[in-house]
C-alpha positions in Angstrom: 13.9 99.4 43.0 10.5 97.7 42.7 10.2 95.0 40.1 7.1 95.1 38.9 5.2 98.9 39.0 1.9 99.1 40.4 -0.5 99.0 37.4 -0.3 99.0 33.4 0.2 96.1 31.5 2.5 92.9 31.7 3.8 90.6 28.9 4.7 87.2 29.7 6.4 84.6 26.9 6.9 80.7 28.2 9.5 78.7 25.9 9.3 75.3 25.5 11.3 73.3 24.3 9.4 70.6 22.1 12.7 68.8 20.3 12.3 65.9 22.6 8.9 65.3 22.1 9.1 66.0 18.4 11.5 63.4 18.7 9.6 60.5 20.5 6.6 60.7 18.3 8.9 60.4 14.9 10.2 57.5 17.0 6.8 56.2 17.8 5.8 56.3 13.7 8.9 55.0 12.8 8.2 51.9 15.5 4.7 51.7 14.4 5.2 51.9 10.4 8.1 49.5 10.9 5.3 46.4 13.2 3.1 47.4 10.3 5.6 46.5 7.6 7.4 43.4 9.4 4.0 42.6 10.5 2.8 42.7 6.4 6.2 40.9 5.7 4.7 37.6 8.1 1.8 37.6 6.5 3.3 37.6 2.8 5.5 34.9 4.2 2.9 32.8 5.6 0.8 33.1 2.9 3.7 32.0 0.6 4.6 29.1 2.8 1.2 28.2 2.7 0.7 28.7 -1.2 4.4 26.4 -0.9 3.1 23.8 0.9 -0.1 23.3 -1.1 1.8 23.0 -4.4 4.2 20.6 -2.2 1.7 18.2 -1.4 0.3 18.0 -4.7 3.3 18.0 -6.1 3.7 15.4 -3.9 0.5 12.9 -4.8 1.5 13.8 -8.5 4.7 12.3 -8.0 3.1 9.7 -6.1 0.9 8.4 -8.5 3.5 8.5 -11.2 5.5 6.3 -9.1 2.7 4.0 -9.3 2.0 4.1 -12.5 5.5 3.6 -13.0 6.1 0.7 -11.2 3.4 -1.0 -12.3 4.1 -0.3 -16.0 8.0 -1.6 -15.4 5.8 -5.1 -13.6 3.2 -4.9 -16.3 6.3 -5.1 -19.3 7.9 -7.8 -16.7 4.8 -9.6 -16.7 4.7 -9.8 -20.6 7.7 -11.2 -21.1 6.9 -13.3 -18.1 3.8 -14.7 -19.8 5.5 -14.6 -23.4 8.0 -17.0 -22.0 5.6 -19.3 -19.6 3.5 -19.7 -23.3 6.2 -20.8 -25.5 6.9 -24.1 -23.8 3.7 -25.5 -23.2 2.7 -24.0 -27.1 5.1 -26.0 -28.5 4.5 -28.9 -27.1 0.6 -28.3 -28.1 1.8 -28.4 -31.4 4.6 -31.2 -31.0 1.6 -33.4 -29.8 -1.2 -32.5 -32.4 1.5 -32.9 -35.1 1.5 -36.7 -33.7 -2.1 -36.9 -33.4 -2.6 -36.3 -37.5 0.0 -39.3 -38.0 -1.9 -42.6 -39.5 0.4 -44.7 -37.4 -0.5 -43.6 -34.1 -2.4 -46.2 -32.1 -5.7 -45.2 -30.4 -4.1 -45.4 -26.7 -1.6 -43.2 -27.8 -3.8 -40.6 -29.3 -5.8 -40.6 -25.8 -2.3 -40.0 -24.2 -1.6 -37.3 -26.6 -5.3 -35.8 -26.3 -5.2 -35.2 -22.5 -1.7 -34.0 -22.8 -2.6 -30.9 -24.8 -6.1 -30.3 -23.0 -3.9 -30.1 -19.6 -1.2 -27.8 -21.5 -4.6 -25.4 -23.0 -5.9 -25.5 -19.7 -2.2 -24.3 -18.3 -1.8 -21.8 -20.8 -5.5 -20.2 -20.4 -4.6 -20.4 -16.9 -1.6 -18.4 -17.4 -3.2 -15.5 -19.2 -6.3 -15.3 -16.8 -3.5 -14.4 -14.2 -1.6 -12.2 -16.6 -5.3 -10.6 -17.4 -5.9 -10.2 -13.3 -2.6 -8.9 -12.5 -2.7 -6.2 -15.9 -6.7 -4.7 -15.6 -6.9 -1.5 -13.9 -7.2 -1.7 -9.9 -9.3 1.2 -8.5 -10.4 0.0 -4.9 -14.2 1.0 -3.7 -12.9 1.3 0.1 -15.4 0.1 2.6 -15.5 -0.8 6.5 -13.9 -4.3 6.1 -14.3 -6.9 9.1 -11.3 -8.8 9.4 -12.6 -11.4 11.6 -15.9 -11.8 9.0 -13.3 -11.8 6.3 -11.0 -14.6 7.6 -13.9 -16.9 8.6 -15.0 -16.9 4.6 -11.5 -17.5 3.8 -11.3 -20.7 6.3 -13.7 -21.9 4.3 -13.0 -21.1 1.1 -9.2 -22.8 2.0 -10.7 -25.4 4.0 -9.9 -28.7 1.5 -6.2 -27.0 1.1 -5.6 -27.2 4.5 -6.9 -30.6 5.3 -5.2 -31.8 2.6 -2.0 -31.0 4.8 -3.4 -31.5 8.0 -3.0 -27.7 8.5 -5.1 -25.3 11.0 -5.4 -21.7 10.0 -5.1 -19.4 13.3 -6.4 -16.1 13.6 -4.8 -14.0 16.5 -7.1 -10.6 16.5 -5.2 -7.4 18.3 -7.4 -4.6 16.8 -9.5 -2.9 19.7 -12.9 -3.3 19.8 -15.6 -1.6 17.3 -12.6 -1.0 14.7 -12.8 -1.5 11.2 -9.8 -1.3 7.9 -11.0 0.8 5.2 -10.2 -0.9 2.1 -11.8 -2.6 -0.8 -13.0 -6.4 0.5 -12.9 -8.3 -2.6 -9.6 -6.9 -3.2 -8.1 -7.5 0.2 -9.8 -11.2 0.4 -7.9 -11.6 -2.9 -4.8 -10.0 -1.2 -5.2 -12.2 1.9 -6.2 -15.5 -0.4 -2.6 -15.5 -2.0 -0.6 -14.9 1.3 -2.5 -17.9 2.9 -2.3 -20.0 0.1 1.1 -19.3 -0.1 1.9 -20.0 3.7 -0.1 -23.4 3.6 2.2 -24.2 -0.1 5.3 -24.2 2.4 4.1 -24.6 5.9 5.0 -28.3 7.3 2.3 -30.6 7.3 0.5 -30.9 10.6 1.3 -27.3 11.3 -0.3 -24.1 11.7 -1.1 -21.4 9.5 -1.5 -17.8 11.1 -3.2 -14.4 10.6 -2.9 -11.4 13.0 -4.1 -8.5 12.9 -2.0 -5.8 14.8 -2.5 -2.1 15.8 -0.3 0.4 15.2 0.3 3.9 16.0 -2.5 6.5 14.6 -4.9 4.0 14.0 -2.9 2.2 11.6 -2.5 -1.6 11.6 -0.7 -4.2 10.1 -2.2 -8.0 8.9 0.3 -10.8 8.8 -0.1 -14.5 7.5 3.1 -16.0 9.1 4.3 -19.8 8.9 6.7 -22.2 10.4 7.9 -23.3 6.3 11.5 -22.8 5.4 11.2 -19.8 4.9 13.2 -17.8 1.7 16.7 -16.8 1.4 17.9 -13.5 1.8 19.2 -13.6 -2.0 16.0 -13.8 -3.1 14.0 -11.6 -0.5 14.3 -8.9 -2.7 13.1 -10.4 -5.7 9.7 -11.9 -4.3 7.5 -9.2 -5.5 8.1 -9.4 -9.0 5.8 -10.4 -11.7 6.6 -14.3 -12.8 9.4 -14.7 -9.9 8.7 -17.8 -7.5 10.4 -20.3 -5.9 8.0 -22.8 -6.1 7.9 -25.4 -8.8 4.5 -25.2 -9.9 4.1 -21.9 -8.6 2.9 -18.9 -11.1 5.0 -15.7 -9.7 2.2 -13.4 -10.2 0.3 -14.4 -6.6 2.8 -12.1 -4.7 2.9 -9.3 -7.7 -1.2 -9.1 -7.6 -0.2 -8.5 -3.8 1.7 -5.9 -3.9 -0.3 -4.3 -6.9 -3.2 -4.3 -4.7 -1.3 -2.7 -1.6 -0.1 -0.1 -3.9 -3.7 0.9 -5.4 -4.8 1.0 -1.6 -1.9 3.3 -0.3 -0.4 0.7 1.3 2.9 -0.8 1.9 3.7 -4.7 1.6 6.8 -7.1 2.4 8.5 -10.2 4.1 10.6 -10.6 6.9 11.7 -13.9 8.3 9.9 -15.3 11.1 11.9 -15.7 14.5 12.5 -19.4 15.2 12.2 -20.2 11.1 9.3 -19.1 9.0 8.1 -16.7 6.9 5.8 -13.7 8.0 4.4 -11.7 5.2 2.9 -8.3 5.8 0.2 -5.9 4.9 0.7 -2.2 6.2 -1.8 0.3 6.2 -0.6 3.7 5.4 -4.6 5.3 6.4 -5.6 4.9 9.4 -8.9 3.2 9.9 -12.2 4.8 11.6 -14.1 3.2 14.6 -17.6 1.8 14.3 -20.0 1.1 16.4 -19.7 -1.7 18.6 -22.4 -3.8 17.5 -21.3 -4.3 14.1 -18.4 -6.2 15.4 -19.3 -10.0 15.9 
């Protein structure tokens, strides 16, 4: 029996079978639609994390400046009851003298005692509220490249009758690198720097030395110190040295350190005290910004 006849017409049918294929390419979309939508999902996510972190960090410098303000309203009230009580004493006795002064039976000697009393106790009290008036005006800092080195020289002199009063030398010990500059307001941070060396020579032993450094930190940052071989100040009271009309000296004002810290703040920066190994007192200045090389001949 022959299979195939010789001649006429043949019909041939091929079956595939296309299930597996059929199968791979729905697996294939599903695989792609499913990258497309996880790969949609990341970027929602990113751009919310993003959109997060923006409203974070302004969140952030809101809260930042509130804490300011804050703080410097809770000093500013501190400082008006500081001043409110550093007024009434001297006041009164203002008027205790003048009421002597109209008296017929006060002898001319006396009345020249009285007299300089109360120009001493006007010029006391307008002392007083000159500090109050520095410590409460708004401080908004015009940063420029400061020169520490240029900046402590004017200070020297400026200090100079203070500390030969005392015999006293004023040191400055210079660790920032070369052709680097602090970004900061100069007339603000020669006022910060003015207090914390008048300060150091207030307690520093006679014959002694006064110092300023200026040290690098990490990022560019760097810290000033004016550090002193005085007693130094008891930890009860470390806390306490910032605030407006606080002191531990007898003639001192307790605004120097406040108009310190005010001044730090308004910069972005940090200040404190921590006792100096061997006795002393080291007070600090940290700068939160780090500051920007210059060329190197602007440095002297």
């Amino acid at each position: 029996m022959r299979t195939f006849a010789t001649g006429g017409s043949f019909y041939a049918v091929l079956v595939l079978d296309r299930s597996r294929h059929d199968q791979l390419v729905r697996r294939a979309a599903w695989t792609s639609g499913s990258i497309i939508l996880a790969g949609g999902l990341v970027l929602l996510s990113v751009s919310a994390a993003w959109r997060a972190s923006v409203r974070l960090v302004a969140a952030r410098g809101r809260a930042r400046v509130l804490e300011v303000e804050t703080e410097h309203w809770r000093d500013l009230s501190q400082a008006a009851a500081g001043l409110a009580h550093e007024t009434r004493n001297p006041l009164g006795l203002i008027r205790g003298w003048t009421q002597r002064l109209a008296s017929r039976h006060t002898e001319q000697a006396e009345q020249e005692r009285y007299v300089q009393a109360v120009i001493e106790e006007c010029d006391r009290v307008t002392a007083r509220i000159n500090q109050f008036l520095a410590f409460a005006r708004p401080c908004e800092p015009q940063t420029t490249d400061v020169d520490l080195a240029e900046l402590v020289d004017e200070l020297r002199a400026i200090l100079q009758p203070d500390l030969e009063a005392k015999g006293l030398q004023c040191q400055f010990d210079c660790q920032i690198p070369l052709g680097w500059k602090i970004r900061a307001d100069r007339e603000l941070l020669r006022q910060v720097l003015f207090n914390l060396v008048q300060n150091a020579i207030e307690f520093a032993p006679e014959g002694d030395v006064v110092t300023i450094r200026g040290l690098p930190e990490h990022a560019g940052r760097f810290r000033i110190e004016v550090a002193d071989r005085g007693p130094g100040v008891e930890p009860s009271v470390q806390d306490s040295l910032f605030i407006p009309y606080f002191t531990t000296r007898s003639e001192g004002t307790g605004l120097g350190l406040a108009i310190v810290r005010r001044i730090a703040s308004a910069h972005g920066w940090t200040t404190g005290y921590s006792p100096r190994s061997a006795g002393g007192a080291v007070f600090w200045l940290d700068e939160i910004h780090g500051s920007q090389p210059t060329d190197h001949s602007d440095r002297r």
